[in-house]
MIVEXSE-42430 format. One line per 3 residues: their letters; for each residue x, y, z of N, C-alpha, C. Coordinates in nm, 4 decimals, padded with zeros to 6 digits. Layout:
residues N
a	X,Y,Z,X,Y,Z,X,Y,Z | ...
END
This chain:
residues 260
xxx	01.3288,14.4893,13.4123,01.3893,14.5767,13.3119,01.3705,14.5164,13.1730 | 01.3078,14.5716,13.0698,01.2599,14.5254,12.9690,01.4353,14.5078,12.8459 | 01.4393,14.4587,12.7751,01.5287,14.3986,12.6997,01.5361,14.4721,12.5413
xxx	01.6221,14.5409,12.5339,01.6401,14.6374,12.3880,01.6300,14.5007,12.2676 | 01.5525,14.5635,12.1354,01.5080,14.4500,12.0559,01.7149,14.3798,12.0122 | 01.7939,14.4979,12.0226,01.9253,14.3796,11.9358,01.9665,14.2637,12.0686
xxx	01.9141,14.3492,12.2199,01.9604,14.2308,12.2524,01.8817,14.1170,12.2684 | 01.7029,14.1204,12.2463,01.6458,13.9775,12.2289,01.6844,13.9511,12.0839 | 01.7261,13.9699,11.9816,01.7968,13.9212,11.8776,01.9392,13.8368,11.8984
xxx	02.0640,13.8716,11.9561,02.1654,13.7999,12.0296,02.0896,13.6976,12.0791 | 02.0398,13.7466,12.1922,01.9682,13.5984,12.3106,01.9158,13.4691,12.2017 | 01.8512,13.5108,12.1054,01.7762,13.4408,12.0018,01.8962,13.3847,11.9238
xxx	01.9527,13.3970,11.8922,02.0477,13.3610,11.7959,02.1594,13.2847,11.8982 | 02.2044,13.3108,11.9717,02.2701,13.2205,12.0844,02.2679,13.1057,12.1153 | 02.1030,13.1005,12.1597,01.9910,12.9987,12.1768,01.9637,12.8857,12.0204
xxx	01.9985,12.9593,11.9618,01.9601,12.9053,11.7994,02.0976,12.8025,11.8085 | 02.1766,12.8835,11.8141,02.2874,12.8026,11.8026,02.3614,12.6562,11.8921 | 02.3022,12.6951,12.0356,02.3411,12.6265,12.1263,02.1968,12.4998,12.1276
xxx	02.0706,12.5122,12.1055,01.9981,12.4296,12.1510,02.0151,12.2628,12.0707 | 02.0903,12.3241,11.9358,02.0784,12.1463,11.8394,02.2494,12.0432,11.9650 | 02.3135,12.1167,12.0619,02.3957,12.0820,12.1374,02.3713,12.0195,12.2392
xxx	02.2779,12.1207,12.3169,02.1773,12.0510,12.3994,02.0965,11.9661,12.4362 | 02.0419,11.9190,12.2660,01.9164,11.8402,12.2509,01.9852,11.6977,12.2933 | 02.1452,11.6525,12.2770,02.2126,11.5603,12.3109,02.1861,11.5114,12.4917
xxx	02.1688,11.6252,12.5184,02.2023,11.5527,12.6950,02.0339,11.4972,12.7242 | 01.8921,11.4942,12.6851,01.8308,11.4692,12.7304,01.7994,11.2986,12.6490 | 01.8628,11.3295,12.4805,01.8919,11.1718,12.4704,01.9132,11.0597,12.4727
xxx	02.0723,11.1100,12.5926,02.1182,11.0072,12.6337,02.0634,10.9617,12.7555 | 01.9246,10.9777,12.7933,01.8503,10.9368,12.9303,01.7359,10.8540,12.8646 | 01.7394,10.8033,12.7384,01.6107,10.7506,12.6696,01.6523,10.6425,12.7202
xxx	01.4792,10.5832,12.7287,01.4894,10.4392,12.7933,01.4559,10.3082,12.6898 | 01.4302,10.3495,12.5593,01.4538,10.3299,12.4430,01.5574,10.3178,12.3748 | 01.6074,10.2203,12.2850,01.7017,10.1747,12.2500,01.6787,10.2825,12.0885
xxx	01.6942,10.4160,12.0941,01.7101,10.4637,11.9437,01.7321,10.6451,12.0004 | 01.7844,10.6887,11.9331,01.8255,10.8256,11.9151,01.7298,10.9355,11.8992 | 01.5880,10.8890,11.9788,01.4818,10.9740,11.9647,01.4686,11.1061,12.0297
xxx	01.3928,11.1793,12.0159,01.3662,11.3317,12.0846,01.1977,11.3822,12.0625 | 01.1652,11.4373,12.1533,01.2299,11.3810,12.2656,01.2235,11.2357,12.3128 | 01.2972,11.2265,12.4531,01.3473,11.0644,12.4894,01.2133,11.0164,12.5249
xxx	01.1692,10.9045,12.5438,01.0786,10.8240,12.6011,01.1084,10.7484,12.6830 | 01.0693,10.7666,12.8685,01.1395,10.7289,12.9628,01.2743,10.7866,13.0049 | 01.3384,10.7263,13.1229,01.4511,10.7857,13.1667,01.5257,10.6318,13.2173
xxx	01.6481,10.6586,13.1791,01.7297,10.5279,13.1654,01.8731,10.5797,13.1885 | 01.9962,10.5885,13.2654,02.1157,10.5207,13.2673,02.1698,10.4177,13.1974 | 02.0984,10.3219,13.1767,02.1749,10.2661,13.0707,02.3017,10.2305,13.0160
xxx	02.2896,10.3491,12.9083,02.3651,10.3960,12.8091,02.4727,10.4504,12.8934 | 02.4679,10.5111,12.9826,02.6016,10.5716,13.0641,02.6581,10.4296,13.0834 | 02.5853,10.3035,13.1662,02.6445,10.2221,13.1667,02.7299,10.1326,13.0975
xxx	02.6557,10.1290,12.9948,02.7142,10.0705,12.8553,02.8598,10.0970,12.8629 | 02.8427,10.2522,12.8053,02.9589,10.3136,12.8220,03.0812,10.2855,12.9084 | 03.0218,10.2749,13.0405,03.1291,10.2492,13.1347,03.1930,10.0866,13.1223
xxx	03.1047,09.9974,13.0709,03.1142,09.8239,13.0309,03.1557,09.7853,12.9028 | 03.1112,09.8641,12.8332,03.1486,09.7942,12.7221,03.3346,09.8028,12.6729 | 03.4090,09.6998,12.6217,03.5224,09.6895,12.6285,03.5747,09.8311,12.4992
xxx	03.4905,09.8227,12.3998,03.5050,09.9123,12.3059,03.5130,10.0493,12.3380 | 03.4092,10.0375,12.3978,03.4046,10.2071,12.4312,03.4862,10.2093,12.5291 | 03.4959,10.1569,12.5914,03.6302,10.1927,12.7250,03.7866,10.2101,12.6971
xxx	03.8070,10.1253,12.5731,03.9350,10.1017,12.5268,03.9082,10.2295,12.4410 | 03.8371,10.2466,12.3865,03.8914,10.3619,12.3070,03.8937,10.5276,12.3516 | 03.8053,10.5316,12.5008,03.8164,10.6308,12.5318,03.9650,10.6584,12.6387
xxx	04.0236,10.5369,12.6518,04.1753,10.5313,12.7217,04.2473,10.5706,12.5981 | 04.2497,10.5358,12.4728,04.3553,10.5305,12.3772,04.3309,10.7028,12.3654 | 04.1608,10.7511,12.3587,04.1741,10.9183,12.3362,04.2651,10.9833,12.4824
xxx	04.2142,10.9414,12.6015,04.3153,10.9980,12.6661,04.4714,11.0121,12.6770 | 04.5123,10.8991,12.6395,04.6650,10.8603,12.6307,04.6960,10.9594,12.4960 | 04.6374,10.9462,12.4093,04.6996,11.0340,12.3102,04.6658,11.2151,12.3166
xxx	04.5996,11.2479,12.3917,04.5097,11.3857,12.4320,04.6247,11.4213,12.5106 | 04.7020,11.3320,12.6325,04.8162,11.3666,12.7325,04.9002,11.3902,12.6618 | 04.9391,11.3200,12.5518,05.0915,11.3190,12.5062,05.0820,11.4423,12.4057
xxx	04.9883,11.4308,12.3470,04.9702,11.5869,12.2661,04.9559,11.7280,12.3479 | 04.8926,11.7051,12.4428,04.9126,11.8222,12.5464,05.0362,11.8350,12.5712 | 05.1163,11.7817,12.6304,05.2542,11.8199,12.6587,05.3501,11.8469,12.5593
xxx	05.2949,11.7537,12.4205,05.4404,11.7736,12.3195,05.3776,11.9494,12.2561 | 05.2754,11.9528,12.2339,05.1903,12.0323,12.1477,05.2472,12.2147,12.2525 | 05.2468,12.1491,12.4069,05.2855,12.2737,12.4645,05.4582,12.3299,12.4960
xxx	05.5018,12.2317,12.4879,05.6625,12.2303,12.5009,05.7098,12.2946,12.3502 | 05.6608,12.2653,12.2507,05.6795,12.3250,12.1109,05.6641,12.4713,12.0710 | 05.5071,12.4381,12.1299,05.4501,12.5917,12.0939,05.4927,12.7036,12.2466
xxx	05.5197,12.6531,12.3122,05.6152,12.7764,12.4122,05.7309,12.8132,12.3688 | 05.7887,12.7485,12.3413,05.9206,12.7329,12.2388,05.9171,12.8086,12.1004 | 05.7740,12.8053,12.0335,05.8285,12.8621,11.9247,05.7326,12.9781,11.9655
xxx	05.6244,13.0345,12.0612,05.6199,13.1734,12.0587,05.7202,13.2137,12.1697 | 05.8534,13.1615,12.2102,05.9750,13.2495,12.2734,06.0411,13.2789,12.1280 | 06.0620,13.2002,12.0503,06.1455,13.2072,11.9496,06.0612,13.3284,11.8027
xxx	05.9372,13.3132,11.8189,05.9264,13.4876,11.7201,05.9130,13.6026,11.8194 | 05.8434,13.5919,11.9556,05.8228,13.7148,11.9621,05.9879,13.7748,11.9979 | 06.0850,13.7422,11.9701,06.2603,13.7483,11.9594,06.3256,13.7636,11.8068
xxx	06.2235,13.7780,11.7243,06.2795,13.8041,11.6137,06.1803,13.9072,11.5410 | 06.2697,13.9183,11.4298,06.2334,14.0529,11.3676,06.0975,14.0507,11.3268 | 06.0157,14.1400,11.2953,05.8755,14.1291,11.2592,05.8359,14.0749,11.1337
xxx	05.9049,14.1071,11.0379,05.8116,14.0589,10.9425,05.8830,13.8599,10.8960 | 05.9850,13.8549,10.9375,06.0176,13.6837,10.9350,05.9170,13.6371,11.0787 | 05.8821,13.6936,11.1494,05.8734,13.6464,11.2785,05.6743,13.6211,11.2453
xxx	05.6110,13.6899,11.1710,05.4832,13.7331,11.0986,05.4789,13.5898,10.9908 | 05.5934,13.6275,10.9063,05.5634,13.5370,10.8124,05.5542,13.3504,10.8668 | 05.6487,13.3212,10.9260,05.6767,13.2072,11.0098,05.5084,13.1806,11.1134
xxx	05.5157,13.2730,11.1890,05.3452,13.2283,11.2549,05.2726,13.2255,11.1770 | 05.2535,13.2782,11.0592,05.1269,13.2452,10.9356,05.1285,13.0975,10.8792 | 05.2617,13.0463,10.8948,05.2984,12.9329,10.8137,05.2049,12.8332,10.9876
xxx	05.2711,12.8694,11.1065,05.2486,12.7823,11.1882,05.0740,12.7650,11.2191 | 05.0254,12.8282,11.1523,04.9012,12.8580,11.2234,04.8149,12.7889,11.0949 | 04.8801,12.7574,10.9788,04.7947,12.6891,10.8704,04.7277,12.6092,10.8987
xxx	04.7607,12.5346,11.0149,04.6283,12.3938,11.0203,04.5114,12.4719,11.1007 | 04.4960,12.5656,11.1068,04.3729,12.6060,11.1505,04.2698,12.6576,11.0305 | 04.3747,12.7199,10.9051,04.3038,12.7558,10.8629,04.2646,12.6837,10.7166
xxx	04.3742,12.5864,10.6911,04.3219,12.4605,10.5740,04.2189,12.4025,10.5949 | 04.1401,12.3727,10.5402,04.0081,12.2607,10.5623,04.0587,12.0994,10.6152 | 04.0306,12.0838,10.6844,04.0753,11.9115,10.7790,04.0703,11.7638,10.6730
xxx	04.0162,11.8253,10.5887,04.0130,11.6423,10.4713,04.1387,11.6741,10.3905 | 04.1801,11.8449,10.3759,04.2866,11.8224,10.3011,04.4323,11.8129,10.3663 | 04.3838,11.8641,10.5137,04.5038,11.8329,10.5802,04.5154,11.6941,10.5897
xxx	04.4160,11.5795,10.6203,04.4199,11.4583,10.6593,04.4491,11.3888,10.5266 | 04.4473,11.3903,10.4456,04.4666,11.3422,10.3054,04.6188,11.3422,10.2860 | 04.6846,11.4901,10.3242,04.8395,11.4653,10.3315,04.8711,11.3958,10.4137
xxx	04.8798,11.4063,10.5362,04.8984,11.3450,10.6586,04.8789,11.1874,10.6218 | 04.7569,11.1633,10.5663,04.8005,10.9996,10.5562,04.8235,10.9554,10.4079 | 04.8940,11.0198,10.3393,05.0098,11.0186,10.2073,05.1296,11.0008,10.2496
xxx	05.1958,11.0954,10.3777,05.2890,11.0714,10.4496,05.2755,10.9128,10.4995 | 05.2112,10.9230,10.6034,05.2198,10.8160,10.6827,05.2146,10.6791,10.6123 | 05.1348,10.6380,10.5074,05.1753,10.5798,10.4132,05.2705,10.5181,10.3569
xxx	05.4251,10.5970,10.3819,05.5416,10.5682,10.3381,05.5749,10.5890,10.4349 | 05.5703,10.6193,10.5632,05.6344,10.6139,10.6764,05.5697,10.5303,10.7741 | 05.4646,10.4464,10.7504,05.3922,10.3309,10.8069,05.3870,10.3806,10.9585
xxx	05.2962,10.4757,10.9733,05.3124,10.5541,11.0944,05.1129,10.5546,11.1499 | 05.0800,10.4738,10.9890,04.9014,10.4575,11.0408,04.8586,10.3608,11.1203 | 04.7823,10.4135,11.1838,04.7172,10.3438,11.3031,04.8186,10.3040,11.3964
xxx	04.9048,10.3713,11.4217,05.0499,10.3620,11.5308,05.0051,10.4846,11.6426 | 05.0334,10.4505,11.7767,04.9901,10.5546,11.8665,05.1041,10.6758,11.8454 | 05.2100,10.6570,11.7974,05.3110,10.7523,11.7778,05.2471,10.8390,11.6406
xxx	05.1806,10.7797,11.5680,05.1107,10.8640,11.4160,05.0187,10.9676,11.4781 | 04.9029,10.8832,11.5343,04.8553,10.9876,11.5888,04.9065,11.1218,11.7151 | 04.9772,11.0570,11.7697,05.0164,11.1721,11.8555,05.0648,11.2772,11.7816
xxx	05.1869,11.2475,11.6782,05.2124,11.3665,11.6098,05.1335,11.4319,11.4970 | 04.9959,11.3648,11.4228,04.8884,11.4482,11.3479,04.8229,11.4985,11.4923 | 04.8095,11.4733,11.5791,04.7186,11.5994,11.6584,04.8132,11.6875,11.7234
xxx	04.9420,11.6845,11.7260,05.0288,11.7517,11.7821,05.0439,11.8994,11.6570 | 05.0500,11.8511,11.5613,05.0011,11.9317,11.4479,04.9112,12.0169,11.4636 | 04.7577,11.9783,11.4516,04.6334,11.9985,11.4739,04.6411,12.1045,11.6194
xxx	04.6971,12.0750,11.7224,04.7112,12.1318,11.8718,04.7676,12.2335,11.8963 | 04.9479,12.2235,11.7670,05.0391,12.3479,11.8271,04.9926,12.4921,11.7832 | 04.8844,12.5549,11.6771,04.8230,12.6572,11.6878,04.7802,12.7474,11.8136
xxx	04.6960,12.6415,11.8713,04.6435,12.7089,11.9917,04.7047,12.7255,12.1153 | 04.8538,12.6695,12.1089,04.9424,12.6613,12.1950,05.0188,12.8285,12.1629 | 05.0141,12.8220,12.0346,05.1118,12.9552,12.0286,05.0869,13.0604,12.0132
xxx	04.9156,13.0462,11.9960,04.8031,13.1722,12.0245,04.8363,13.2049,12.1427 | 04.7774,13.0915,12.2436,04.7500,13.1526,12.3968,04.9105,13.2180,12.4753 | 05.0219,13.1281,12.4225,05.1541,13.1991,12.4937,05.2129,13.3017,12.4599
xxx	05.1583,13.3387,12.2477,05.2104,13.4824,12.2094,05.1404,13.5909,12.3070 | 04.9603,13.5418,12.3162,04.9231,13.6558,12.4075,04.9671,13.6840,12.5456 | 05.0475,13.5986,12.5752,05.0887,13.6500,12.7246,05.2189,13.6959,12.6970
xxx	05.3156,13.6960,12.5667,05.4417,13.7208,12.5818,05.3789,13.8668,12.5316 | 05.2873,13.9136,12.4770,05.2324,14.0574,12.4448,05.2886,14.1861,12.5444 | 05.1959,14.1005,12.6780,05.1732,14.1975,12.7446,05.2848,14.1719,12.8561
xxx	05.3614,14.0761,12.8593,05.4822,14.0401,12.9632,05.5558,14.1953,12.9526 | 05.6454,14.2186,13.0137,05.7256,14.3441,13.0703,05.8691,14.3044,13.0605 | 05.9717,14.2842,12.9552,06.0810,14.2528,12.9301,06.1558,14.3296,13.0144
xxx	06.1149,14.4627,13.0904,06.2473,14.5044,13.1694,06.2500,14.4508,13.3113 | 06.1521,14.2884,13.3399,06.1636,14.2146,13.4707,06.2470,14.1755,13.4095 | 06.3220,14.0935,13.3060,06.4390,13.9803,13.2809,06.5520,14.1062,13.2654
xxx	06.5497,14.1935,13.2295,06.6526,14.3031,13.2030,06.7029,14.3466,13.4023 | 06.6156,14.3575,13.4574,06.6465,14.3809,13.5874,06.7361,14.2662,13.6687 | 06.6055,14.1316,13.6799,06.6620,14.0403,13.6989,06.8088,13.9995,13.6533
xxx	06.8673,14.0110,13.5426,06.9819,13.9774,13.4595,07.1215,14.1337,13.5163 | 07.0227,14.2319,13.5610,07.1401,14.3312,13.6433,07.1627,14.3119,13.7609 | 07.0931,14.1610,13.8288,07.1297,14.1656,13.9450,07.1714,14.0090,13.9625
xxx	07.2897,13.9922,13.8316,07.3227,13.8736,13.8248,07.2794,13.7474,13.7685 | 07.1313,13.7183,13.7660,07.0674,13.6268,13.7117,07.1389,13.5476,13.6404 | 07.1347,13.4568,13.6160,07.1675,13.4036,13.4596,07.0374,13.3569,13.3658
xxx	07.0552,13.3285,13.2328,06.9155,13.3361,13.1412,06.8136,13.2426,13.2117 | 06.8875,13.1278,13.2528,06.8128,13.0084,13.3059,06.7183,13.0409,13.4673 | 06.7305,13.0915,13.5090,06.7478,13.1328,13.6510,06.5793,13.2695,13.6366
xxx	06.6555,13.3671,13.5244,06.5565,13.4288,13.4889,06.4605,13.4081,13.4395 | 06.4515,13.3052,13.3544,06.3326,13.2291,13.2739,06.2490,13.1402,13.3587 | 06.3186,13.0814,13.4814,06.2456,12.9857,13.5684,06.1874,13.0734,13.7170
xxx	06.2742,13.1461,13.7481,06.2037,13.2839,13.8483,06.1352,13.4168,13.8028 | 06.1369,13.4322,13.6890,06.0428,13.5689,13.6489,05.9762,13.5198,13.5485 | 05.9963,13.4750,13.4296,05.9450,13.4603,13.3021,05.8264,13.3622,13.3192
xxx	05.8495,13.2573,13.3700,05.7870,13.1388,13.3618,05.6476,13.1879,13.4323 | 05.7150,13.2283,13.5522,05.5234,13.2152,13.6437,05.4621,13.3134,13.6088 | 05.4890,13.3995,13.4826,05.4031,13.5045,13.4861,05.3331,13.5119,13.3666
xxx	05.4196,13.3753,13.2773,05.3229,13.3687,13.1311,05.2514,13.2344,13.1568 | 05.2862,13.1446,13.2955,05.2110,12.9980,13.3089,05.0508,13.0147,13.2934 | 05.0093,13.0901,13.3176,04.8237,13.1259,13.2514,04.7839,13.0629,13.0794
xxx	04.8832,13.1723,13.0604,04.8703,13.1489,12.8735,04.9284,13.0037,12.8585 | 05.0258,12.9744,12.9470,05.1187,12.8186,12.9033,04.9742,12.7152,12.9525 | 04.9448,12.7393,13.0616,04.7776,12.6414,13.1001,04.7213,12.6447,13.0118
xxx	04.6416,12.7322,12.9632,04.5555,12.7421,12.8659,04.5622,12.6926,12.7549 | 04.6611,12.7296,12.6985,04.7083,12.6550,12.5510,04.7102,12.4933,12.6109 | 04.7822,12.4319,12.7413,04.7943,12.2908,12.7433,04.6498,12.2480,12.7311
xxx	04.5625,12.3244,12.7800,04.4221,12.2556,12.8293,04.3674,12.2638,12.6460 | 04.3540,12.3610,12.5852,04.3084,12.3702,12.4514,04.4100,12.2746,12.3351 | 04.4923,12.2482,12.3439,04.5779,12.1673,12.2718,04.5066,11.9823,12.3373
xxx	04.4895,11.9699,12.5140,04.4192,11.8385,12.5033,04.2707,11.8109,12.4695 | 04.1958,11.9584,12.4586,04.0687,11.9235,12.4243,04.0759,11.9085,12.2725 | 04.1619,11.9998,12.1693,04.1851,11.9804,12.0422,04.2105,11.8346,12.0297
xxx	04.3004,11.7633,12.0720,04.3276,11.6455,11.9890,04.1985,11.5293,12.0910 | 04.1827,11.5365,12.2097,04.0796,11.4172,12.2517,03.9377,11.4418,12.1461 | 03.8931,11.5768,12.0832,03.8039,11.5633,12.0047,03.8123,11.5684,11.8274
xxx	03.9418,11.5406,11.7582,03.9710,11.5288,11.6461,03.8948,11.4104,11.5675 | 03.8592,11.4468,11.5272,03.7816,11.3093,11.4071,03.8174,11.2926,11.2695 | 03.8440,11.4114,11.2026,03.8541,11.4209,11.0584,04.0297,11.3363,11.0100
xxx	04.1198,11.3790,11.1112,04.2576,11.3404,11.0804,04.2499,11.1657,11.1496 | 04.1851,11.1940,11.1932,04.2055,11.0384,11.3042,04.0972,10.9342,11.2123 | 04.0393,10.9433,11.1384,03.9432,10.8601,11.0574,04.0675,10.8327,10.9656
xxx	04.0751,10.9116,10.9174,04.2254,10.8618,10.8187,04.3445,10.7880,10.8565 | 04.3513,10.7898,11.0074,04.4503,10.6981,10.9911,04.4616,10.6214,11.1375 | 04.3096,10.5717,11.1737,04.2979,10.4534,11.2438,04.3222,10.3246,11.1565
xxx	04.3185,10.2195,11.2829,04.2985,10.1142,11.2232,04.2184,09.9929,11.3165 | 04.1928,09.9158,11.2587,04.0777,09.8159,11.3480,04.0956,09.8182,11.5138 | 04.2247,09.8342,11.5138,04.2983,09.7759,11.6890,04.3615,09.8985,11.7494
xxx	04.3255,10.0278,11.6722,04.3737,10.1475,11.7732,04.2530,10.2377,11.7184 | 04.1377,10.2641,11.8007,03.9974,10.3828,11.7560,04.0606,10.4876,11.8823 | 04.0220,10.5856,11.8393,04.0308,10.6707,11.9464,03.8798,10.7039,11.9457
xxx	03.8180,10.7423,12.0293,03.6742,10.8002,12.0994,03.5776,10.8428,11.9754 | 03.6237,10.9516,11.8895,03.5689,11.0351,11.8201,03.5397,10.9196,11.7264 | 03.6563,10.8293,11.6990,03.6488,10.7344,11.5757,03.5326,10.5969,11.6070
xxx	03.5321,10.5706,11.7404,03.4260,10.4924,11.7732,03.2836,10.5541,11.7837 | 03.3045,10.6407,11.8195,03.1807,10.7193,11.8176,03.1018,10.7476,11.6571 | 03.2131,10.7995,11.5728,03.1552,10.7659,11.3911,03.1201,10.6455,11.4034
xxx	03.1799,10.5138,11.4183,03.1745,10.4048,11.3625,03.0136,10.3414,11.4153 | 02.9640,10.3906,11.5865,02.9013,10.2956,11.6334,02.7498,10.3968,11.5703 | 02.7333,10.5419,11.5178,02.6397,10.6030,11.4614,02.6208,10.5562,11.3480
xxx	02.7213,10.4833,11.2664,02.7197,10.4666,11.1144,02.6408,10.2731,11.1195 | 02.6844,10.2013,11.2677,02.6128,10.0755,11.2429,02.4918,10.0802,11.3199 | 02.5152,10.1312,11.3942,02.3404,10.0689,11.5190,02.2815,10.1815,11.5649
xxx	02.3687,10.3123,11.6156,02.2750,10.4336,11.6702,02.1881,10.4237,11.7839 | 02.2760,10.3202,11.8757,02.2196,10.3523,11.9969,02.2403,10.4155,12.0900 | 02.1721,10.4858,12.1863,02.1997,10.6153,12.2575,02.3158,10.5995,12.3374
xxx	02.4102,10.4972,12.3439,02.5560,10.5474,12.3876,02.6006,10.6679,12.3633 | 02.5890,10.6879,12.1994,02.6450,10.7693,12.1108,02.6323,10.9176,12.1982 | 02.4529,10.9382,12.2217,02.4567,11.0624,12.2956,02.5242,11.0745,12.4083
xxx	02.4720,10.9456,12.5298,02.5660,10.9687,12.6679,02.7181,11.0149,12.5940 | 02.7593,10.9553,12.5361,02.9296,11.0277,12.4800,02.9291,11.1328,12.4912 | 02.8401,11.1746,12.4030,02.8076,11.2765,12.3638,02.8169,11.3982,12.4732
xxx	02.7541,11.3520,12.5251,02.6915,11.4042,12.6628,02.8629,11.4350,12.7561 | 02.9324,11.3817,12.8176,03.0472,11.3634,12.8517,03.0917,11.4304,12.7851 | 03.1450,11.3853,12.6706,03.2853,11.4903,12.6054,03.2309,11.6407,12.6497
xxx	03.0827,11.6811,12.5838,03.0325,11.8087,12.6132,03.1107,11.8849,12.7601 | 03.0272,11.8046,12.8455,03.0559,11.8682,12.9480,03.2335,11.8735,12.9904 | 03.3048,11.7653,12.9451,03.4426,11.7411,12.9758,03.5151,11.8673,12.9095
xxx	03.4265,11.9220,12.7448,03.5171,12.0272,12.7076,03.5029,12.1420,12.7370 | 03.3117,12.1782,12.7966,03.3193,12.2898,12.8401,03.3847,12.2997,12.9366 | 03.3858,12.2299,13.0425,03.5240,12.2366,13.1719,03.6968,12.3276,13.1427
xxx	03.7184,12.2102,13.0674,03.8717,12.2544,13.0043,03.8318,12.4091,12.9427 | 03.7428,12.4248,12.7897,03.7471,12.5405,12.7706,03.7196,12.6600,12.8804 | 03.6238,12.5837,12.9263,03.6400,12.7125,13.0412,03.7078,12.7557,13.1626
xxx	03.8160,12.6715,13.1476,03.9128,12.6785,13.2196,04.0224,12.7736,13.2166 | 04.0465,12.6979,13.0516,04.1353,12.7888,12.9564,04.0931,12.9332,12.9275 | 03.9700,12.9852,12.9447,03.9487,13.1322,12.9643,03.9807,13.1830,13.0217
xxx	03.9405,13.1238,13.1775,03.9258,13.1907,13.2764,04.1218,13.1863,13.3302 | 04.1945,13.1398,13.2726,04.3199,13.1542,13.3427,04.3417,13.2835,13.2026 | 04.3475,13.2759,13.1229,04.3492,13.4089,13.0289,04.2790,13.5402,13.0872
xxx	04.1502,13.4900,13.1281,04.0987,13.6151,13.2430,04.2042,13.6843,13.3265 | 04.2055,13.5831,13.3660,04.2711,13.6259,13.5194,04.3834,13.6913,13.4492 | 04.4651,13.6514,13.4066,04.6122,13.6810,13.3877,04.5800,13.8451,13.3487
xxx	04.5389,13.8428,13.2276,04.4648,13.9786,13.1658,04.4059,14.0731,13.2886 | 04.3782,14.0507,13.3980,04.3344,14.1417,13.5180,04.4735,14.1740,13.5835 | 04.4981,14.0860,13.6125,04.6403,14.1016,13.6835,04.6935,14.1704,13.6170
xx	04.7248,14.1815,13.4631,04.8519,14.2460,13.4041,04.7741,14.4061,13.4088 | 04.6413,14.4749,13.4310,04.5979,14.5794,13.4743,04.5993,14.6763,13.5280
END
């Protein structure tokens, strides 16, 4: 079946976009010590490195440890605060999510510039508690995207029923409410830990020699030597976020069929 010209235009432009992403995974197999393309030879290596070297290991524990704790604080917040507008009146309830949703739409040097003006006087840089709460920042957007869209399409006369046949709020929120927006509550957790394990712009600002997180070692080791670790990383996070992101769809999928 031959292919209408807009859609070999899409395909083309797709491809345009995705291949400078790509060109990373065959990098990190160079058997050459430099960031060439294509690679020359095929080498592990660099995966190994990765897995040995104390730097890169320590700092890809410090991105996880802080990726967990932002997932959970980032989702406990933002469930919390899309129960708390879609319960209030529209246009405070409008104005308030515009305010919450600003770090998506400020540019990241000027968010990180405040952020470590604060921290500054609250000596909160290069502290694992600093960072948890600048990516908890950075995270609770997409937390209160994915749970407003499920409180959208939720059916308020299950808690109205539930509550005529005695319920109490607690009871109703943990037997009806909960398992039927936990899709959107997944999703947002999984997009809130891929948000902060891949933050660079806020986290350059306020590392310090003895706490890098991943993204920050990863600048540092491109800016001295540029050896193909960088891609194997590279390579990993890729695949680690398409996982999560596509995780986080596909429970938005689903939910969105079900509610059908």
């Amino acid at each position: 079946m031959e292919m209408k010209p807009l859609t070999r235009v899409v395909l083309g432009l797709v491809c345009l976009l995705v291949a400078p992403t790509l060109v990373v995974v065959p990098m990190s197999f160079n058997a050459n010590k430099s960031l060439a393309f294509p690679p020359q030879g095929f080498s592990w290596q660099w995966y190994q490195n990765f897995a040995t070297s104390p730097e890169w290991s320590t700092s890809f524990l410090n991105s996880l440890k802080v990726a967990s704790l932002v997932a959970v604080l980032a989702t406990v917040l933002g469930t919390l605060a899309a129960f708390g507008l879609d319960r209030m009146k529209a246009r405070p309830a409008n104005l308030l999510r515009m305010l919450m949703l600003t770090p998506m739409v400020v540019p990241g040097v000027v968010l990180a510039i405040g952020i470590y003006a604060v921290y500054l006087e609250t000596h909160l840089v290069g502290t694992m508690l600093g960072f948890v709460l600048a990516h908890t920042i950075l995270a609770l957007p997409f937390v209160l995207i994915a749970v407003s869209a499920s409180l959208e399409v939720f059916d308020r006369r299950l808690e109205t029923a539930a509550a005529s046949l005695g319920a109490g709020a607690l009871t109703t929120f943990r037997t009806v409410t909960l398992p039927l927006i936990l899709p959107g509550i997944l999703s947002g957790l999984l997009f809130a830990f891929a948000t902060s394990f891949d933050e660079i712009v806020v986290s350059l600002f306020i590392t310090n020699p003895y706490l890098k997180t991943l993204p920050v070692q990863i600048f540092s080791s491109i800016t001295r030597d540029a050896d193909p670790t960088v891609a194997a990383v590279g390579t990993i996070l890729l695949c680690a976020t398409t996982i999560l992101i596509g995780g986080g769809m596909l429970l938005l999928g689903r939910e969105r069929k079900g509610r059908q």
